[in-house]
KEDO-770801 format. One line per field, with one value per residue: residue number from 1; residue in three letters; x, y, z of N, C-alpha, C in turn. Coordinates in pm, whole numbers, m for minus. Example, Ala and Ser with C-alpha at 12.3 -4.5 7.8 and 13.67 -1.06 7.14 Angstrom:
! residues 2
seq <- (1:2)
type <- (ALA:SER)
n.X <- (1319:1285)
n.Y <- (m569:m225)
n.Z <- (780:708)
ca.X <- (1230:1367)
ca.Y <- (m450:m106)
ca.Z <- (780:714)
c.X <- (1320:1290)
c.Y <- (m330:3)
c.Z <- (780:787)
This chain:
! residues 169
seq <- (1:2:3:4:5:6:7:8:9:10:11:12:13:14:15:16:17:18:19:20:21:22:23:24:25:26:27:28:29:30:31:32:33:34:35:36:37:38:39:40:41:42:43:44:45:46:47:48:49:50:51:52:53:54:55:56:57:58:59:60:61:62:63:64:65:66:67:68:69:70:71:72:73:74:75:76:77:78:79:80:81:82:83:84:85:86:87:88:89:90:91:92:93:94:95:96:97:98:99:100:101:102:103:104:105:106:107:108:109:110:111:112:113:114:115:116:117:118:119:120:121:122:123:124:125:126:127:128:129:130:131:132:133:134:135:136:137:138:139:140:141:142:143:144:145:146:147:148:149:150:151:152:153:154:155:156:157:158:159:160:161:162:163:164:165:166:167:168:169)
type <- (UNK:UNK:UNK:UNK:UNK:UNK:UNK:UNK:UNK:UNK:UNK:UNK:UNK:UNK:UNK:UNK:UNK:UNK:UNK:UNK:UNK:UNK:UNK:UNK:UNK:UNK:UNK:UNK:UNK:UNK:UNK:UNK:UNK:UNK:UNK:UNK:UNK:UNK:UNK:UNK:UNK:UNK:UNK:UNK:UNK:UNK:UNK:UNK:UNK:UNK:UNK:UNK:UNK:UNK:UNK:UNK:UNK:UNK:UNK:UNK:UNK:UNK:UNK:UNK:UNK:UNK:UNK:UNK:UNK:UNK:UNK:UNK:UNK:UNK:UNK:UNK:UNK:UNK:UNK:UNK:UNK:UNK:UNK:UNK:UNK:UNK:UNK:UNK:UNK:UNK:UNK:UNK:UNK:UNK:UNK:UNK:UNK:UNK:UNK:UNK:UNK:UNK:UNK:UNK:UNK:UNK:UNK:UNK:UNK:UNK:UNK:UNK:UNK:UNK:UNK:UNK:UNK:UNK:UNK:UNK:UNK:UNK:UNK:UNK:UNK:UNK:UNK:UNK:UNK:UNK:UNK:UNK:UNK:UNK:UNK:UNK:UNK:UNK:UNK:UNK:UNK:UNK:UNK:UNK:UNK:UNK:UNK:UNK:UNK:UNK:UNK:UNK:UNK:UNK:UNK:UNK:UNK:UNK:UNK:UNK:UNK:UNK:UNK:UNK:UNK:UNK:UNK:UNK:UNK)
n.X <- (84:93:192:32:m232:m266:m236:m497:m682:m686:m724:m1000:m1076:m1092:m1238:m1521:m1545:m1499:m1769:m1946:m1927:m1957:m2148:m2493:m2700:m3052:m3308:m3511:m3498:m3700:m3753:m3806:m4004:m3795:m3693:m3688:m3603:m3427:m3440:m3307:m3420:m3560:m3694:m3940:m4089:m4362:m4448:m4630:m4756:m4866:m4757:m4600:m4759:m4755:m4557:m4342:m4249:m3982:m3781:m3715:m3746:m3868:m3965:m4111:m4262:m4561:m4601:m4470:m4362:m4286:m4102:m4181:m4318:m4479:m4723:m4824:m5058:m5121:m5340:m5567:m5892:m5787:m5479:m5304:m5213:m5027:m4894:m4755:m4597:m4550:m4605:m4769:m4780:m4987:m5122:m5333:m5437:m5341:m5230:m5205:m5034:m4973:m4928:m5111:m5195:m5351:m5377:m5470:m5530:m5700:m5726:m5797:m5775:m5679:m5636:m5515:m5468:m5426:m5529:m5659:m5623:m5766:m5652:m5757:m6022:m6080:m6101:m6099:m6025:m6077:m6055:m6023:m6025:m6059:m5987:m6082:m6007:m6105:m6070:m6085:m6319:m6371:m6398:m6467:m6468:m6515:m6440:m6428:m6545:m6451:m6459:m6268:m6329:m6599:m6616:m6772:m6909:m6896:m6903:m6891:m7005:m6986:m6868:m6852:m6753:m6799:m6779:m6997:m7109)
n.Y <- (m116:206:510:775:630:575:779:930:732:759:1025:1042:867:1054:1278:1122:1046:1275:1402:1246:1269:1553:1813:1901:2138:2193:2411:2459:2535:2626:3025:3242:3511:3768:4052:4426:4574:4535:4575:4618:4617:4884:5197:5330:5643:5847:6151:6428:6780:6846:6691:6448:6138:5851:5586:5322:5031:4796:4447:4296:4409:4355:4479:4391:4400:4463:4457:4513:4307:4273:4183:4149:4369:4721:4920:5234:5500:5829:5984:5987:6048:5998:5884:5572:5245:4960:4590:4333:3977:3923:4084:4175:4409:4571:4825:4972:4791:4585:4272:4110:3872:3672:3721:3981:4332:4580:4900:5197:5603:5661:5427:5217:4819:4598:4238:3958:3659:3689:3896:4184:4470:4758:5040:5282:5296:5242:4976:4688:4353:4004:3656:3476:3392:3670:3973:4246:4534:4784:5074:4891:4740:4445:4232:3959:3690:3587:3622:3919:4237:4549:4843:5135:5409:5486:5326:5095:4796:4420:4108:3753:3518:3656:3759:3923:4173:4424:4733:4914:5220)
n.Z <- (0:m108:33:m25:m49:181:358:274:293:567:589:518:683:869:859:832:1123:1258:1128:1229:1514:1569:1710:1659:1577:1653:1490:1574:1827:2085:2163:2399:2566:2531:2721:2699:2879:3214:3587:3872:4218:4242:4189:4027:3943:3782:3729:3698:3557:3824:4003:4175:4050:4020:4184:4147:4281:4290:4366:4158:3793:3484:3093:2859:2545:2565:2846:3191:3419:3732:4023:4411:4415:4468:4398:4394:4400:4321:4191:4237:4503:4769:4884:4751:4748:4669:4713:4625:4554:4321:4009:3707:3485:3255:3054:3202:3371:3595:3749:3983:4224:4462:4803:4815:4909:5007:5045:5211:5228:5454:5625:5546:5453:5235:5191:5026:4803:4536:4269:4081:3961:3821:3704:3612:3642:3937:4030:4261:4212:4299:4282:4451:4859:5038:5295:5442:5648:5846:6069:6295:6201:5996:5733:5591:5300:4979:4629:4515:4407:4439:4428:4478:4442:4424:4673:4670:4710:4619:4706:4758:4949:5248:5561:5857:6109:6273:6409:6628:6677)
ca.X <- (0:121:188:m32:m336:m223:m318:m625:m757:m666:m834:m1178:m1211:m1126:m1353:m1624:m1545:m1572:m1935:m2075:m1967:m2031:m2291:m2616:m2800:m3168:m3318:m3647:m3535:m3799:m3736:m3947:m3989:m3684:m3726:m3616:m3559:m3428:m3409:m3313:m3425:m3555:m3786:m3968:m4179:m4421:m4417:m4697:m4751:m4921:m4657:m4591:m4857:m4791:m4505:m4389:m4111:m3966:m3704:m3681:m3870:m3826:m4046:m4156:m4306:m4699:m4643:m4390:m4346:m4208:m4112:m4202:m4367:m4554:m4769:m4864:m5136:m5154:m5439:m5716:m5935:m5697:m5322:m5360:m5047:m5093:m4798:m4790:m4517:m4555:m4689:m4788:m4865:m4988:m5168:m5439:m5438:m5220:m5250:m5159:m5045:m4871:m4949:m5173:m5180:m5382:m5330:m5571:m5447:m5743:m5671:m5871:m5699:m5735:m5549:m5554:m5359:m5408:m5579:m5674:m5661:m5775:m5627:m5816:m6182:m6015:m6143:m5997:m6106:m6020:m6163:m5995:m6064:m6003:m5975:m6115:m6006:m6079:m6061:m6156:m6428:m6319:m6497:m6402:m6533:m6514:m6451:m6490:m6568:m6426:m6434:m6224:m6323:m6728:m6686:m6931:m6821:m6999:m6862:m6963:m6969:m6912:m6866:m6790:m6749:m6813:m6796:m7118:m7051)
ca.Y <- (0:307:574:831:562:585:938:958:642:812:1175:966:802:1144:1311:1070:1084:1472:1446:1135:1303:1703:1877:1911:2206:2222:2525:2429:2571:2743:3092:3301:3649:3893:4173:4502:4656:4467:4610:4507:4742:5004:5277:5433:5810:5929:6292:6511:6922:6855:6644:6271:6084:5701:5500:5197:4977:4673:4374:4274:4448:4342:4557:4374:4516:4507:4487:4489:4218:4317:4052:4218:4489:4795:5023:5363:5609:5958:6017:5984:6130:5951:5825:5486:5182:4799:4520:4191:3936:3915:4210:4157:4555:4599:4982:5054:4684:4532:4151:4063:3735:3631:3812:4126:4362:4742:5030:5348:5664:5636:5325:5055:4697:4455:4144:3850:3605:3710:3996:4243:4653:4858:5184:5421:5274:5223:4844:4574:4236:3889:3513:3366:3477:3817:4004:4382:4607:4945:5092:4803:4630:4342:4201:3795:3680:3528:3657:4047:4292:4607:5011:5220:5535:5518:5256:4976:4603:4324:3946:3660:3430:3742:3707:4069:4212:4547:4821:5003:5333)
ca.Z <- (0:m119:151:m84:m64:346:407:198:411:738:586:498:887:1020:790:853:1264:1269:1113:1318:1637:1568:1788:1526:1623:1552:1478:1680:1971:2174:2171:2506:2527:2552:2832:2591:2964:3334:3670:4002:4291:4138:4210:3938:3989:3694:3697:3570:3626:3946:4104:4130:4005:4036:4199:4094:4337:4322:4370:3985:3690:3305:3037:2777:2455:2561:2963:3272:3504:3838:4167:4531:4407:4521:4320:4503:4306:4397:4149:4343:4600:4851:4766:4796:4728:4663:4693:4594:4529:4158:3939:3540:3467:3142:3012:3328:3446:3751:3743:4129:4266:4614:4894:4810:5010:4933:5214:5159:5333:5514:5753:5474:5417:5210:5195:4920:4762:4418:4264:3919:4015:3719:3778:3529:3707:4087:4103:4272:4164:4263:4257:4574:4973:5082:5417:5440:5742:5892:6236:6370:6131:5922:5651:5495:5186:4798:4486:4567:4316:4539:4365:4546:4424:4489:4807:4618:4716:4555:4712:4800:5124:5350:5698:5893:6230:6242:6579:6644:6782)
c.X <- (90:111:81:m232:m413:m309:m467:m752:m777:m728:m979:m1191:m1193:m1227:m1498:m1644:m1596:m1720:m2024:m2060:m1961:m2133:m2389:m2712:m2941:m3226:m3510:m3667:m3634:m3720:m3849:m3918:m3854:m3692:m3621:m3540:m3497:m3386:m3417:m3280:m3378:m3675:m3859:m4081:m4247:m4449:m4482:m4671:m4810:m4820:m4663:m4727:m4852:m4598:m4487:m4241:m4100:m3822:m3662:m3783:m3809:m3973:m4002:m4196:m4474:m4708:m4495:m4400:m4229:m4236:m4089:m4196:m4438:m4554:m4835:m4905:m5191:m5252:m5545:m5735:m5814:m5577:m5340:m5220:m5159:m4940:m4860:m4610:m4426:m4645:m4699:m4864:m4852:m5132:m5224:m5462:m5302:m5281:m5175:m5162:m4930:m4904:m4992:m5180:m5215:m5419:m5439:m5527:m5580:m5767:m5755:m5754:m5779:m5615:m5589:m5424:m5297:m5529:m5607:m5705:m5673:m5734:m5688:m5982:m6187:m6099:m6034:m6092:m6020:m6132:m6184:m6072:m5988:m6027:m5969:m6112:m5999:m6094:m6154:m6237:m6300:m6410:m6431:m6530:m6466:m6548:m6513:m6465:m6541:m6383:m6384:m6252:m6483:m6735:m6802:m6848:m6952:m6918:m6967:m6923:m6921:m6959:m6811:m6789:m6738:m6859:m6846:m7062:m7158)
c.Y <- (123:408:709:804:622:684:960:845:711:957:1149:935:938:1281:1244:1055:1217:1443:1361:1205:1483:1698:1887:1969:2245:2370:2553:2467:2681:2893:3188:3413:3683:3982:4275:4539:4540:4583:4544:4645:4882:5049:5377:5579:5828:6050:6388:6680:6916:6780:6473:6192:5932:5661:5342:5102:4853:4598:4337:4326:4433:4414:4461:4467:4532:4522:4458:4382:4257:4209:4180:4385:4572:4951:5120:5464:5716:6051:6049:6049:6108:5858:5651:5391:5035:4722:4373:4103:3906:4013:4191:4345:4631:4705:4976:4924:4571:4397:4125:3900:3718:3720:3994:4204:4545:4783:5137:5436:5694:5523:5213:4991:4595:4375:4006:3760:3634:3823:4100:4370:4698:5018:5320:5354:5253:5090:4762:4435:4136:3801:3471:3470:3613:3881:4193:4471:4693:4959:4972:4675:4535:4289:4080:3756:3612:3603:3825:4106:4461:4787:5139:5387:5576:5434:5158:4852:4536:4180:3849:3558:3530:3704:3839:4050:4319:4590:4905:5085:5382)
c.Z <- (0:m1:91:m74:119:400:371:280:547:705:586:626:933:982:843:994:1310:1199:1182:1473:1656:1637:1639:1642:1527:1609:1525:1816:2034:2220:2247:2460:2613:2622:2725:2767:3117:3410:3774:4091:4315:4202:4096:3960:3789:3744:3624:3585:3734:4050:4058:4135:4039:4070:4210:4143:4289:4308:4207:3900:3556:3259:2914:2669:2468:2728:3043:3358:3584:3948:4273:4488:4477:4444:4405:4331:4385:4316:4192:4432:4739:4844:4887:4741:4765:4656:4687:4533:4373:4097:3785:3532:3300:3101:3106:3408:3509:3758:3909:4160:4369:4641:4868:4916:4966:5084:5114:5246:5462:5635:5656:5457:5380:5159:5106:4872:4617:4398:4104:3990:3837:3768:3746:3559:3834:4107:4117:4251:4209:4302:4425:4686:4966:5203:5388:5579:5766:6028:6309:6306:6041:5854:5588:5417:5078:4693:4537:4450:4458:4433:4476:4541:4444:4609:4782:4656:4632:4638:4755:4954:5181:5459:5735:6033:6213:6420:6584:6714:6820)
């Protein structure tokens, strides 16, 4: 055997080695969404001619291209008749609607509380909405219940299965 034959044998197995054990990438891979924006404890302020209008905290926030998603959040609106703030563990906040989940938690500067596990605030109609239980407190009263339908800005509730305690004066 020719030493010419030699090489050309030994270029074919290492030819044919390099392509049986190459990586082979497929082009199927699942591609999620991209955050254009990330932050990690961060405080954001909107800013109109009247003064600050809406704060918006939290532990991690990515911005998407139709909504934000923020972890241990807390949204504070100084729109309203009374400046009012909501936290929750997980925030989806996309144009006038706040998707809430883990530990809700809405303060009024009036002494109201309400407490949930999960939750939906519209901010341009002041409702709070959720499915699960919820826990409603003011000087004193307390209000438990299902699935509450709750308008902060006329004081209308709607739920179901309530159970209260309330302090006659």
């Amino acid at each position: 055997m020719s030493i010419n034959v030699f090489f050309i044998v030994l270029l074919g197995l290492l030819l044919g080695m390099y392509n049986y054990f190459a990586p082979h990438y497929s082009a199927t891979q699942k591609v999620g969404e991209i955050p254009q924006i990330e932050l990690l404890s961060f405080t954001l302020y909107e800013i109109s001619h009247k003064g600050i209008d809406h704060i918006l905290e939290g532990q991690e926030g990515k911005k998407f291209d139709e909504r934000y998603a923020v972890t241990s959040a807390k949204f504070s609106d100084n729109t309203k008749s009374l400046f009012q703030s909501v936290r929750s563990d997980h925030v989806d906040y996309k144009g006038d609607i706040i998707i809430l989940n883990g530990n809700v938690h809405y303060v009024r500067e009036d002494g109201l509380e309400f407490r949930s596990n999960e939750g939906r605030y519209e901010t341009d109609s002041s409702v709070i909405e959720t499915q699960g239980s919820f826990v409603i407190t003011q000087k004193g009263n307390r209000i438990d219940g299902d699935k509450l339908i709750y308008n902060t800005e006329d004081d209308t509730v709607s739920a179901d299965r309530v159970r209260g305690s309330y302090q006659l004066k």
